[in-house]
N, C-alpha and C positions, 0 to 999 in steps of 0.2 A: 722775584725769581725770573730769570731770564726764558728764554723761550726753547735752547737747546737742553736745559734739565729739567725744563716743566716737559719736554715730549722722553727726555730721558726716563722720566718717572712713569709716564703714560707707558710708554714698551716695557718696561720689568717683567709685565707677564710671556711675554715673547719667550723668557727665559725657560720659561715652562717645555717648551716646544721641543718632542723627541729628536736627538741628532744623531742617534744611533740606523735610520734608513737611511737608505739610497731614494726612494721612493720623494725623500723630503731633501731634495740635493742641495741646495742653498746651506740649509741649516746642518746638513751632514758634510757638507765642506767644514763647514766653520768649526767643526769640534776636531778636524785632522791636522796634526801637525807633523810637517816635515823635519828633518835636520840638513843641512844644507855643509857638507863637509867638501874645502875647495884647500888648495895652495893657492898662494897669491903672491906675483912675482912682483919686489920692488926694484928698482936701481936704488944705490946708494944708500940698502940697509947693512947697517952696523954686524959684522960677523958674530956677534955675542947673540943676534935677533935672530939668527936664523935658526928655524926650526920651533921658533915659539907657539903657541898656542892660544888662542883667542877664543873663549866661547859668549854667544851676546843674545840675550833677548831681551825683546822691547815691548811695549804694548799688551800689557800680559791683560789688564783689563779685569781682576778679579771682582765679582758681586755677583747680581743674578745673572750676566751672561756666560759666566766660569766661576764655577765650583771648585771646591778644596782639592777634590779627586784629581783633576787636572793641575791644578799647583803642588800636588806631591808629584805624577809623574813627570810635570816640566822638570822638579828638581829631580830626580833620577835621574833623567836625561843629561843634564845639564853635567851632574859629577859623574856620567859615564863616560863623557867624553873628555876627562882627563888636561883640563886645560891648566894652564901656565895662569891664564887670566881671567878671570868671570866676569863679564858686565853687563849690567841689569841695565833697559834702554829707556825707562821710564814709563809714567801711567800703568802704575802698580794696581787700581781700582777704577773703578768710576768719578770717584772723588776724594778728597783727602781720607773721608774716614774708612772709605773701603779700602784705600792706599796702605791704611795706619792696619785694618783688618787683614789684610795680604800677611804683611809681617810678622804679624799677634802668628799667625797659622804656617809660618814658612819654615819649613826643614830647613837643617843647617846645609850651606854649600859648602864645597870645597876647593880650591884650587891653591896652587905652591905661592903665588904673589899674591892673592887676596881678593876678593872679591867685590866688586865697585856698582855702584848705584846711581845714575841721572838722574833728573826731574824734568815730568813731562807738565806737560796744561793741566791733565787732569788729579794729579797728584796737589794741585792747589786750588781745588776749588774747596776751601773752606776759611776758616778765621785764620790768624795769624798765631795763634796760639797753638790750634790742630795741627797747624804746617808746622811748626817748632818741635812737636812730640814725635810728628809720623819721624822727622830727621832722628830724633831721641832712640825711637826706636827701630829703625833701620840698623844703628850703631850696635844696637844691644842684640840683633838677630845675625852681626858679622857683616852687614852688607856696608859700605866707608863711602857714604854721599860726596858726591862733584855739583858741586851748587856755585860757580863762579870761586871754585877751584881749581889746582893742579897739586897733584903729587909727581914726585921724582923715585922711579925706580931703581936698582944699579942691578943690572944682568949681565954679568962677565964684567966685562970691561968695558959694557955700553952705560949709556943712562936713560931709561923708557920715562917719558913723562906723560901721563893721562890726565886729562883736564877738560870738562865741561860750565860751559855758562848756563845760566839758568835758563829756562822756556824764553821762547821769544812771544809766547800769545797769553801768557797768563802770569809770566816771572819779569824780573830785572838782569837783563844778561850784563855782565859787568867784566870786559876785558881786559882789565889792569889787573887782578889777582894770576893772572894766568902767563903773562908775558913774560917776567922773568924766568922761572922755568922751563917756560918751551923754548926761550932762548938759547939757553945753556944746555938742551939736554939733547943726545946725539938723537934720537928719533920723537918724535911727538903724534900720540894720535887722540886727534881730538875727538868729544861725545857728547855730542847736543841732541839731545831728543830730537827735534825735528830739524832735519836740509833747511829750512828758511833759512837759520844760523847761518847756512855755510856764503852765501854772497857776502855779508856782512862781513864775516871771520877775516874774510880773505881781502876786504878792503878797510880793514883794522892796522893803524899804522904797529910794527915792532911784535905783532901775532905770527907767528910760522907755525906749522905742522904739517904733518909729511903723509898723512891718511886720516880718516875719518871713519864713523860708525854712527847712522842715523837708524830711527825708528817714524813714527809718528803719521804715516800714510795708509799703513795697514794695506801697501802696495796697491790703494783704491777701491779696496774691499768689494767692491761692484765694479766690474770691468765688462764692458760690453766691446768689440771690434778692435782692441786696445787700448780701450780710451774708458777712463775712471767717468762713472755717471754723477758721482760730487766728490771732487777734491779738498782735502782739508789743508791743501798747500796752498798758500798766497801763488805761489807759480803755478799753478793746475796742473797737471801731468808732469812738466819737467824734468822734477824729483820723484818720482813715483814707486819706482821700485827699481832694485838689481844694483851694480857697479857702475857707478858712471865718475865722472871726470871731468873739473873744473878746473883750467890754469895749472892744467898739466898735475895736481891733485887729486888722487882716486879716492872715492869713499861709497860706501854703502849704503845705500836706502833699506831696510830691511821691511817686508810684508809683516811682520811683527807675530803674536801669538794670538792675544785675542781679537775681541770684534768692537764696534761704537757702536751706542741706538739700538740693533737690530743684530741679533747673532746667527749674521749669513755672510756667506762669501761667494763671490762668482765672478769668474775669472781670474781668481788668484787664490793661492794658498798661502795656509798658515807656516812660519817658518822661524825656526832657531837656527843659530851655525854654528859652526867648529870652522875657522879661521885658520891655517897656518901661515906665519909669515916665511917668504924666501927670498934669497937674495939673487936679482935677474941680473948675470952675466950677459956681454956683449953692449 
């Protein structure tokens, strides 16, 4: 056993710890979730895209640091805001079989194009047969895994293609499933669990896409003067959180839903969003 699930096992009881005071503000951050409703203005989105709807959470993190309670009202949330697209950002548990546990307990979502699923690190931490099932039933709960996929949507008279490579820290991200579709398809927005992806993506020869949606930082869950006290980015801070912008490529770091290790946050909150895309004139 490695040394980050031997101290993950050692914190479980951490889980215990009331997050309903203020009194206890670390651990009472970490139980509050925002929703994060923006428009987001592209050049050169497809007039059939405009007005779409994006909802995305990532890092939900269920076992002893979040409870069922909290995976029923993410999904409330999630089909009140009425999206066109639902995307799940990855690290559904602590490890595959809480991954696989998520699922087993997850209300049905809803949205008009279908609801979609990444894969983070910790979504593989188990045998190769667990990681086979948790996909098995992800399918059987409506949620359509991107594992070093793409699908091709038709919206109007556009073509939306969504496609994610596997984890870069625990998976085989594999670029050639994905290439011909985001070729062909008038907008592409890719979803890799964690920004490390995106330098690579972008120095992938015949790969395009036109926006992004990351999770995996939990925007530094510990943030002191703005600066993350341990990074889980190979970049440290870089990718951290919010919109930022790569080669003229915008994509989102999202602070994610739940916690790693320790169910605390400080200096950042917890966050899902409702997305609209629009098309930027001028």
């Amino acid at each position: 056993m490695d040394k980050e699930r031997m101290l993950r096992r050692l914190l479980r009881f951490t889980g215990r710890i009331p997050t309903r005071h203020k009194l206890l503000y670390p651990f009472w951050l970490a139980a509050q979730l925002d929703i994060v409703v923006e428009d987001r203005l592209f050049p050169g989105l497809p007039p059939s895209l405009e007005g779409l709807v994006i909802a995305y959470a990532s890092d939900i993190h269920y076992g002893p640091l979040l409870k069922a309670d909290r995976v029923h009202d993410l999904v409330a949330r999630l089909n009140a805001l009425q999206a066109d697209i639902i995307v799940l950002g990855g690290d559904y548990g602590e490890d595959c079989a809480t991954a696989h546990d998520f699922f087993r307990i997850l209300p049905p979502l809803s949205a008009r194009l279908g609801v979609w699923g990444v894969i983070g690190n910790h979504d593989h931490m188990g045998s190769p047969e667990a990681f086979a099932g948790l996909l098995d039933t992800m399918r059987q709960r409506g949620v359509q895994p991107l594992c070093n996929e793409a699908v091709t949507l038709t919206v109007g008279e556009a073509t939306l293609c969504l496609c994610s490579t596997d984890d870069i820290k625990q998976g085989q991200p594999d670029f050639g499933p994905l290439l011909q579709a985001s070729a062909a398809a008038n907008w592409t927005i890719y979803l890799p669990h964690s920004p490390d992806l995106l330098p690579v993506a972008m120095e992938t020869p015949g790969f395009t896409f036109d926006m992004a949606l990351c999770g995996h930082t939990h925007g530094g869950q510990l943030v002191v003067a703005g600066r993350s006290l341990h990074s889980s980015s190979r970049y440290g801070d870089r990718f951290r959180t919010g919109w930022l912008q790569e080669k003229g490529i915008p994509f989102l770091v999202s602070n994610g839903v739940g916690c790693s290790l320790l169910p605390i946050r400080l200096g950042t909150r917890a966050q899902m969003h409702r997305i609209v895309l629009r098309w930027q004139t001028g």
